[in-house]
C-alpha positions in Angstrom: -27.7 -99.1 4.4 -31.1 -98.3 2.6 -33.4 -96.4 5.0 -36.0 -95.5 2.4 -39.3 -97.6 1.7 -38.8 -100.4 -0.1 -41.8 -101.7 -2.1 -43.0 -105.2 -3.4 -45.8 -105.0 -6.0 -48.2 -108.2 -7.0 -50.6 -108.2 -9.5 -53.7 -110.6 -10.2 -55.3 -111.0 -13.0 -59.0 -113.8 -12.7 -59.9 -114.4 -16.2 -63.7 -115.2 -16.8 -64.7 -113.5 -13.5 -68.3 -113.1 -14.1 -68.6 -117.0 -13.7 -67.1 -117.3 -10.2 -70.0 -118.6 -8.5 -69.1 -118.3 -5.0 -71.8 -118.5 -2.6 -71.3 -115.8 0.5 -68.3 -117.2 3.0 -66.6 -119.1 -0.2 -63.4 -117.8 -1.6 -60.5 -117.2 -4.5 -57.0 -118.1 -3.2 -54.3 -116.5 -5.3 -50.8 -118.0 -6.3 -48.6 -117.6 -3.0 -45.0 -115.0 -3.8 -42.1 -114.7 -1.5 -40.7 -111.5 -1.1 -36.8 -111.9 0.2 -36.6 -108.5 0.9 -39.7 -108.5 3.5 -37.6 -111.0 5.9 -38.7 -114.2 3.4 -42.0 -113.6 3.9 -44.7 -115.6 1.7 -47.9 -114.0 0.9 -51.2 -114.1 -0.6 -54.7 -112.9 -1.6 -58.1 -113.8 -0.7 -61.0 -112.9 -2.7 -64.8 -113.0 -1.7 -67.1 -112.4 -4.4 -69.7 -112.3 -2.4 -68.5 -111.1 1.0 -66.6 -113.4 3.7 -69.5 -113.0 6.3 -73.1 -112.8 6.5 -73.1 -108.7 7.2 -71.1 -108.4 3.9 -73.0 -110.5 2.1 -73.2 -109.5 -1.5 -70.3 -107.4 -1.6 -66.9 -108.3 -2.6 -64.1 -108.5 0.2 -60.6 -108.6 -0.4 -57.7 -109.7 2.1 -54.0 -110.1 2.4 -52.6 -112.9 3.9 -49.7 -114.2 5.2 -48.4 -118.0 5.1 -48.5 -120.7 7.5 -45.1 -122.0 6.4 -42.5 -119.5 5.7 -38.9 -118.2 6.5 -39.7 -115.2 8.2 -40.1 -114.1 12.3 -43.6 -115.0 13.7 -44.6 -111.1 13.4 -44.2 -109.1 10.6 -45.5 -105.6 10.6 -46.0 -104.2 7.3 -48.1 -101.6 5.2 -50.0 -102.2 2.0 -52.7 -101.4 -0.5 -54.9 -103.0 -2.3 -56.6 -102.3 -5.4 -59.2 -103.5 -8.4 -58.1 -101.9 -11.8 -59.5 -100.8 -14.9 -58.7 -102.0 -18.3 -56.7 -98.6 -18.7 -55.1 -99.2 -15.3 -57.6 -96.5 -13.2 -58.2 -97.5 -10.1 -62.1 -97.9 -8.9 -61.2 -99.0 -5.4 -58.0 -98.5 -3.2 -57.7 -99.1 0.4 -54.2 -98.7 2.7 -53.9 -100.5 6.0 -51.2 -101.5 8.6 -51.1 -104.6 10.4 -49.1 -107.0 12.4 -49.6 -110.2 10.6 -48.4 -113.4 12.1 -48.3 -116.3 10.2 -51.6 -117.5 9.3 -53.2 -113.8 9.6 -55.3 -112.5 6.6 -56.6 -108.7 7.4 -58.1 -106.7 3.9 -61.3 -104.9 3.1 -64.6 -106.0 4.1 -67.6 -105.6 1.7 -66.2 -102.7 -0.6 -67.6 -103.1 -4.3 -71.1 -105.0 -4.9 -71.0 -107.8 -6.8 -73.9 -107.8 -8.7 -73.5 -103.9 -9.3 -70.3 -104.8 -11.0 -71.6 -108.0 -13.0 -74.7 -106.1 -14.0 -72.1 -103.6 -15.7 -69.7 -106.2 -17.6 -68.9 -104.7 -20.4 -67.4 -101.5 -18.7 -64.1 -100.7 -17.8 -64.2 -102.7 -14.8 -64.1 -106.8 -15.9 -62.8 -105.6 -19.9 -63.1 -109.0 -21.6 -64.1 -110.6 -18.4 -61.0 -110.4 -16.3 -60.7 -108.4 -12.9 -57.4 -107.2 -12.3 -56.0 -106.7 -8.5 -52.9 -105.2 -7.4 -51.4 -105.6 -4.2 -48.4 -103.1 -3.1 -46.2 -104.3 0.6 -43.8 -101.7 1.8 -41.8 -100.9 4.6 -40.5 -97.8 5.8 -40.4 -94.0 4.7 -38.5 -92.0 2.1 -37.5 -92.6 -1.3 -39.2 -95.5 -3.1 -36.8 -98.4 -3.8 -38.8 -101.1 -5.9 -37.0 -104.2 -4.8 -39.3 -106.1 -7.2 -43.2 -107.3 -8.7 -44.8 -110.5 -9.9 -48.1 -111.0 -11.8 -50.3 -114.5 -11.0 -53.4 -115.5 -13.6 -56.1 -117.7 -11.9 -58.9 -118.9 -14.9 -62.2 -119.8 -14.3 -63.2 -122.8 -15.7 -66.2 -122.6 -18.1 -67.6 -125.1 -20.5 -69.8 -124.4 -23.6 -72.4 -127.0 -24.6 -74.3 -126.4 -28.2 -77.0 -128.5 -29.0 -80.2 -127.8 -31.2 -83.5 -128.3 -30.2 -85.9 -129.6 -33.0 -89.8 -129.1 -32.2 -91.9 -130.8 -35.0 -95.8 -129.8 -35.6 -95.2 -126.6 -34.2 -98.2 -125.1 -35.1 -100.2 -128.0 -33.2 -98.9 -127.3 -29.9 -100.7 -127.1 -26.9 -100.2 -125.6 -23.6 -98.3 -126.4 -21.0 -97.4 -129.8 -23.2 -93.5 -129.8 -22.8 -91.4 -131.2 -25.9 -88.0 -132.1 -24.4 -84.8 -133.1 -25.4 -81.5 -135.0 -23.6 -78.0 -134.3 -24.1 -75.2 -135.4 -23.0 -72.4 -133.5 -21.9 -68.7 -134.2 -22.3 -67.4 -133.3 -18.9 -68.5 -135.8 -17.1 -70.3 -139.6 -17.9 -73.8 -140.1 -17.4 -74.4 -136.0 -17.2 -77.0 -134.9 -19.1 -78.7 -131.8 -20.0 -82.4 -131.7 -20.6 -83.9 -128.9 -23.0 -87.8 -128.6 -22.3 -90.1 -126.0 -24.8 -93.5 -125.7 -24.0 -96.6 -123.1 -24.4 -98.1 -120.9 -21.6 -101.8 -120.2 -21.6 -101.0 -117.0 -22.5 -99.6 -118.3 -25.9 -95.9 -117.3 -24.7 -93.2 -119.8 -25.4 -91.1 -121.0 -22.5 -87.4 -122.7 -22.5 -86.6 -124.6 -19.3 -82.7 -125.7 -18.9 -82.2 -128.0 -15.8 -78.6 -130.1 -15.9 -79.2 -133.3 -14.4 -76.8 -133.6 -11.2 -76.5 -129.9 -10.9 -77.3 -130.8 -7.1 -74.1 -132.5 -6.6 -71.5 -131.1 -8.0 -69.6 -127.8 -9.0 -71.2 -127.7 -12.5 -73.2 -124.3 -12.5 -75.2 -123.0 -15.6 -74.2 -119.5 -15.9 -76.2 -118.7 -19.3 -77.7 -120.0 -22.0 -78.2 -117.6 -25.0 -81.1 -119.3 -27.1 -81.5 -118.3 -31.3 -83.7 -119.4 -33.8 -82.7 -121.2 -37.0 -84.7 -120.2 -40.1 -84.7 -121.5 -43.0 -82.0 -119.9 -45.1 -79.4 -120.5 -42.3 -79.9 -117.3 -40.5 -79.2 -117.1 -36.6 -81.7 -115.1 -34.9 -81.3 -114.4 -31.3 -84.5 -114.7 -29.4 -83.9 -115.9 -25.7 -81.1 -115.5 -23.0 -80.9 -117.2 -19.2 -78.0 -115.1 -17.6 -77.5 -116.5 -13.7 -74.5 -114.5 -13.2 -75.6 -112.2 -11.2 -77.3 -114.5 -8.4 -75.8 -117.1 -6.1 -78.6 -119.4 -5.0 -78.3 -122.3 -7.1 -80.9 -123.2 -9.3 -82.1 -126.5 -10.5 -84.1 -125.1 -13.3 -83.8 -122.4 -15.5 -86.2 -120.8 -17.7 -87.0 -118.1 -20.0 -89.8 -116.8 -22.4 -88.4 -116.2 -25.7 -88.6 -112.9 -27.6 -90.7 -114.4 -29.9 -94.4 -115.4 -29.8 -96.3 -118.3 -31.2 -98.5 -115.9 -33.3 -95.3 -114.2 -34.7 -93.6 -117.3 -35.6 -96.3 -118.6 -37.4 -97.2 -114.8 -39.4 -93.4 -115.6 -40.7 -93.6 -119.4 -40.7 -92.3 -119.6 -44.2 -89.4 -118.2 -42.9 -89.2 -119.8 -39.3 -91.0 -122.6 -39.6 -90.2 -125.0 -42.7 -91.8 -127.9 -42.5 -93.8 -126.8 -39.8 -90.4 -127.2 -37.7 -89.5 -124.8 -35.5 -85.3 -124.9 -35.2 -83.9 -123.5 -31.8 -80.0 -123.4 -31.2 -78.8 -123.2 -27.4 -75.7 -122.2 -26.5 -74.9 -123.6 -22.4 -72.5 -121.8 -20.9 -71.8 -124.1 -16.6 -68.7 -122.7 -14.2 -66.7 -125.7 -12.1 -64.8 -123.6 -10.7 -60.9 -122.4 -10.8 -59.1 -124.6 -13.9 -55.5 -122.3 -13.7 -53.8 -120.5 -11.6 -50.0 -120.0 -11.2 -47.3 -116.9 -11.2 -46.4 -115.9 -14.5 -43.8 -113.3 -14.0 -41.4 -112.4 -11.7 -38.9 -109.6 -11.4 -36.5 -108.4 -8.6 -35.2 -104.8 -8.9 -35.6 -104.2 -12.4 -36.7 -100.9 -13.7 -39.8 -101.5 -15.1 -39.1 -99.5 -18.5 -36.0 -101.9 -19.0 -38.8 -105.0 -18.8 -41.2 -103.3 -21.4 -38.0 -102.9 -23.8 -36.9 -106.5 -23.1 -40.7 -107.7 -24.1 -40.7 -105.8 -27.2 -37.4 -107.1 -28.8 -38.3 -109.8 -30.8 -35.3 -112.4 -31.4 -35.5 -113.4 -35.4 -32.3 -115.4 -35.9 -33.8 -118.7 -33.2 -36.7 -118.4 -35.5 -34.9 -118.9 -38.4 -33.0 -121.9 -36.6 -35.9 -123.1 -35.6 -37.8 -123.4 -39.1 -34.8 -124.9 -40.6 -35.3 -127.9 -38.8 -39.1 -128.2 -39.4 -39.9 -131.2 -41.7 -40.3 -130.6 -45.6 -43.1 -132.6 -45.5 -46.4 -130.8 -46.2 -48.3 -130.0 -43.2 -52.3 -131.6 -42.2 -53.7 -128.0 -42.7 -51.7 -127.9 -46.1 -52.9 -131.6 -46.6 -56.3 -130.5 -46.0 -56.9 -127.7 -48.4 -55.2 -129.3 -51.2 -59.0 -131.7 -51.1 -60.5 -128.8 -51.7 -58.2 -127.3 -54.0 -58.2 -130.4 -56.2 -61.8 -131.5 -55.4 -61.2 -134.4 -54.5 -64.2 -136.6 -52.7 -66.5 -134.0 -52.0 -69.8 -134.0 -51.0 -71.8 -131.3 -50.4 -72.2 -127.5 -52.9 -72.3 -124.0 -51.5 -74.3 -122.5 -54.3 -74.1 -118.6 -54.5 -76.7 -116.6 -57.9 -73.8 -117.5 -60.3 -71.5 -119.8 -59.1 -71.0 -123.4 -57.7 -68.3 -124.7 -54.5 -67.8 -128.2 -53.9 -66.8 -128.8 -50.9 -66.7 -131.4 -47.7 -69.9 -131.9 -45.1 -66.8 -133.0 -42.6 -64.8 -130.1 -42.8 -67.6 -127.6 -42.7 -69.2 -129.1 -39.8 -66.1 -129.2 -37.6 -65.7 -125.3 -38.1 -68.9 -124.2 -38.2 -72.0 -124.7 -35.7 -74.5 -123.1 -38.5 -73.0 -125.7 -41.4 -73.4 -128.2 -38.8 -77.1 -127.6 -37.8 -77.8 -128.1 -41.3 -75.8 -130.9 -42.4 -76.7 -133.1 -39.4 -80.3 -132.5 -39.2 -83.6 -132.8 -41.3 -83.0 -129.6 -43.5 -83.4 -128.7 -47.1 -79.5 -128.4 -47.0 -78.9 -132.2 -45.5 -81.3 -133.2 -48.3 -80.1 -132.0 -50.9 -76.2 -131.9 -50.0 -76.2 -128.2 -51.3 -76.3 -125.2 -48.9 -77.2 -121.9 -51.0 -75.7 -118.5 -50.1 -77.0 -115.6 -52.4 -75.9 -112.3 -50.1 -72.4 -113.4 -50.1 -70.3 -112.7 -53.7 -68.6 -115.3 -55.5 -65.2 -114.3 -53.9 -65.8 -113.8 -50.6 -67.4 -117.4 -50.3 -63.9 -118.9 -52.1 -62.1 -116.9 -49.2 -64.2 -118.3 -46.4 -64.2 -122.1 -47.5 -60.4 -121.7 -47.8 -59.9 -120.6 -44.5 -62.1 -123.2 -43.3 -59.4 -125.8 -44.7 -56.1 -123.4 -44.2 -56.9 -121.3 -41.3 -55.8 -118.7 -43.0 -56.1 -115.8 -45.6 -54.2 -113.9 -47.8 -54.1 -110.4 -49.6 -56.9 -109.4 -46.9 -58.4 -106.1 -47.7 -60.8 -103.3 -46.3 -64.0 -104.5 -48.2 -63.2 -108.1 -48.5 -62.3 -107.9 -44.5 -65.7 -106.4 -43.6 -67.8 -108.9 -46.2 -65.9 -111.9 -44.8 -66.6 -110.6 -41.4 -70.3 -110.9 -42.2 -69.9 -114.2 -43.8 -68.2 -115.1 -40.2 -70.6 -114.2 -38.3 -73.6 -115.2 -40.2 -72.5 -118.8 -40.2 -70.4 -118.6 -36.7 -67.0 -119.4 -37.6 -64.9 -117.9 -34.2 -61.6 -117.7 -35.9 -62.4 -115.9 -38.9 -64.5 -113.3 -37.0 -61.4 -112.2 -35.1 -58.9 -112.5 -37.7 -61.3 -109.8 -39.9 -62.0 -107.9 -36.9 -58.5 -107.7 -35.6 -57.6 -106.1 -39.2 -60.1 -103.7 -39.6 -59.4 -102.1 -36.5 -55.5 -102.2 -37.2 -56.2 -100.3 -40.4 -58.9 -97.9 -39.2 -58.1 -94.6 -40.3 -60.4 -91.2 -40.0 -62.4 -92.1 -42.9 -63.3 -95.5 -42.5 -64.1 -95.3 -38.5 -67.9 -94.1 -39.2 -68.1 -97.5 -41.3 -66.9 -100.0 -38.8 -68.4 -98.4 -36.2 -72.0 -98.6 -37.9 -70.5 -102.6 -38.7 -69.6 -103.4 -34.8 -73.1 -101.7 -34.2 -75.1 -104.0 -36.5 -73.5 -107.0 -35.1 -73.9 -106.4 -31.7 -69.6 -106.5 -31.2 -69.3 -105.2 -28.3 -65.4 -105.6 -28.0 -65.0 -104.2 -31.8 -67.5 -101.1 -30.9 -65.3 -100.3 -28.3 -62.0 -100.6 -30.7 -63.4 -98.6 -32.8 -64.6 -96.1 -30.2 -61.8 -95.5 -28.7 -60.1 -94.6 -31.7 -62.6 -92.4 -32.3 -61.8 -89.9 -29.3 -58.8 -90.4 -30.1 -58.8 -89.0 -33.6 -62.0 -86.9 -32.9 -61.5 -84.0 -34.7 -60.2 -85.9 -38.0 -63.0 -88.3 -37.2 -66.0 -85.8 -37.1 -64.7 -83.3 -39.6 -64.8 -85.8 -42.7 -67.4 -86.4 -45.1 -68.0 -89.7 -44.4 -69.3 -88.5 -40.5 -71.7 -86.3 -42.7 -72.9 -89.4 -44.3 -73.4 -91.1 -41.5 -74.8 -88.4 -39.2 -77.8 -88.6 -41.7 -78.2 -92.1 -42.3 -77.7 -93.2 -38.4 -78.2 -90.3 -36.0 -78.7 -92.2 -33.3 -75.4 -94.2 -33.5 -74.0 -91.0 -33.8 -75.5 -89.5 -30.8 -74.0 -92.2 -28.8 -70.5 -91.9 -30.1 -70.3 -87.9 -29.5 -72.2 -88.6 -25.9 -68.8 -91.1 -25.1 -66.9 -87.6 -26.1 -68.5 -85.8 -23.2 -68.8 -88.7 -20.7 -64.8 -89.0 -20.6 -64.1 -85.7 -20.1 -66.4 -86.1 -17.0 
């Protein structure tokens, strides 16, 4: 008979986290595991973002609970621990308690991590890419650990991204407090609409005001709204963000003063302003709440090494099998690019200095939001059925419209990775951003890093500054010892700074 401490371990992992908009007293439920071991027992979390009663307000609480329905006695008496992770697995909160829980009980941590505190610092360690991970360990007993077995549960947060562009002609005619507004409709729901207002303040400031039309009755929360300007040449600038994350009263309307002035958009309106339009592209980002959850794992008494090895091995010959079977037929992607390869019914030219693409209005639309501004509203490029790129070379543009019809690239390389990355973003096509990043950082190497580090910088990547960071201290001395560091320490000694201050911060 085992007399040592036997231990259950059950991990939670909320995707988009930030965007659980939970007012204080409102709650996460996790998946429900059984744990045979523990008398039959069925258990579960609860998770407050913003604490479960009015003295905790604001801060996040965290319970375990216990089932109304399972197999077990009516009193279990067990230990456990609960923790919120890092990224890397660190903990930043841990808490052990004992408790008697009958069925129905829930007993955790009251107010013990602020919520705004930790959506004000997203982008550490803490919600990496957005997801909070929890970890709940149950034991009994004293001794020798047994592990008699762990499961992992994903709960997603549903969001919903609404683009629409916002066209305000005369611009240089407005007057104040005069609002030019626009209607969209959403997709989630009929009869939803979204109205964009712009209008002037006295003190020549311009003003964007979001309100979604039934945000009163229903889930539907906007989160953020991230608000550029479209130039003439097809260039993205950002000028204006609404970020609600971080406050749970519920707004009807949303506003923000843009970055940009009236007097500075019409010193550059040659650039911003062509036809005396001024061009705005919002991106709407609304929470409805949980979308997904469900256990996604389960083992009993497995050594966790032997699981790792069992994920790794990668089983070729049911492949093989597999693509046997597939059809000989040609595929729609494959269907697809042989239009362009054989130019057949195209419409629209991407022009570079020397050289001339046909290519489809259809397809470039559907992958690009950029392509599509221009090709669906009153722009030189709709006009004139020709869109004309003259900072991207001749072969780099071929590469990026054939992904656009394959989805794919081949005989990817350093520089053509980081001009096509460019490209990418420049004209916001997702896909191809993260199929360049993804390879640049899988081929960083000591000489390169300073390069794609200044690249990440320049584009504001956050999640490819920190690839390349962390490779960085991890190759320090190879990293800071070449010439290329030299180059860069004189071209960009600020950037610089920052990466040897990360050096000194983790050994802290």
């Amino acid at each position: 008979m085992n007399t040592g401490r036997t231990e259950y371990t059950f991990f939670w992992f909320i995707e988009n986290y930030s965007y659980c908009w939970h007012k204080n007293g409102k709650k996460l439920i996790s998946p429900n595991f059984t744990v045979d071991e523990l008398e039959g027992t069925t258990w579960g979390l609860e998770l407050y973002p913003r604490g479960d009663e009015l003295e905790d307000k604001g801060y996040l609480s965290l319970f375990l609970y216990r089932s109304e329905q399972d197999d077990g006695p009516r009193i279990v008496s067990i230990k456990y621990e609960l923790l919120i992770l890092t990224a890397d697995k660190s903990c930043i909160l841990c808490e052990e308690y004992v408790h008697k829980f009958k069925r129905g009980d829930g007993y955790g941590g009251v107010g013990i991590l602020n919520m705004d505190e930790l959506l004000l610092n997203i982008e550490s360690g803490c919600l990496s890419q957005d997801i909070l991970n929890v970890r709940c360990r149950i034991w009994k007993g004293e001794g020798n650990d047994r592990n008699i077995g762990q499961s992992s549960a994903r709960t997603r947060i549903r969001i919903e991204k609404n683009y629409f562009l916002h066209v305000v002609e005369n611009f240089s005619k407005l007057r104040p407090n005069v609002k030019h507004s626009k209607k969209i409709r959403t997709h989630s729901k009929k009869d939803r609409f979204i109205t964009s207002s712009l209008y002037l303040t006295q003190e020549k400031l311009i003003v964007m005001e979001i309100v979604l039309s039934d945000m009163i009755s229903t889930n539907q929360i906007l989160c953020k709204c991230e608000i550029s300007l479209l130039d003439g040449f097809g260039n993205m600038i950002e000028c204006g963000v609404i970020d609600n994350r971080c406050y749970a009263v519920r707004e009807t309307t949303h506003t923000t003063s843009l970055f940009l002035s009236k007097e500075v958009i019409l010193n550059r309106k040659n650039e911003y302003l062509p036809n005396d339009e001024l061009s705005l592209i919002c991106e709407c980002i609304f929470s409805s709440g949980p979308e997904f959850k469900a256990i996604e794992e389960t083992s009993n008494e497995i050594p966790l090494a032997l699981i790792k090895q069992k994920r790794n091995n990668v089983t070729i010959n049911n492949d093989h099998k597999a693509e046997e079977k597939l059809s000989t037929n040609p595929s729609a992607l494959e269907d697809i690019k042989s239009l362009y390869i054989n130019q057949c019914l195209t419409d629209v030219e991407v022009k570079t200095k020397t050289k001339s693409f046909p290519a489809h209005k259809i397809v470039l639309c559907a992958r690009s939001t950029v392509f599509k501004a221009m090709m669906t509203n009153d722009m030189k490029e709709k006009i004139t059925d020709s869109i004309q790129v003259d900072d991207i070379k001749d072969d780099i543009v071929q590469q990026m419209l054939l992904f656009l019809y394959s989805d794919n690239i081949d005989n990817l390389q350093w520089e053509s990775a980081t001009q096509l990355y460019y490209a990418a973003d420049k004209y916001q096509i997702g896909k191809l951003k993260e199929v360049c990043a993804s390879f640049l950082i899988e081929n960083l190497n000591p000489n390169n890093a300073g390069e794609l580090l200044l690249l990440a910088d320049t584009h504001s990547d956050n999640n490819l500054r920190e690839g390349v960071e962390d490779f960085i201290l991890e190759n320090e001395e190879q990293v800071f010892g070449s010439k290329e560091w030299d180059v860069l320490m004189e071209t960009n000694p600020v950037l610089v700074m920052k990466a040897m201050h990360l050096k000194y911060k983790k050994k802290k």
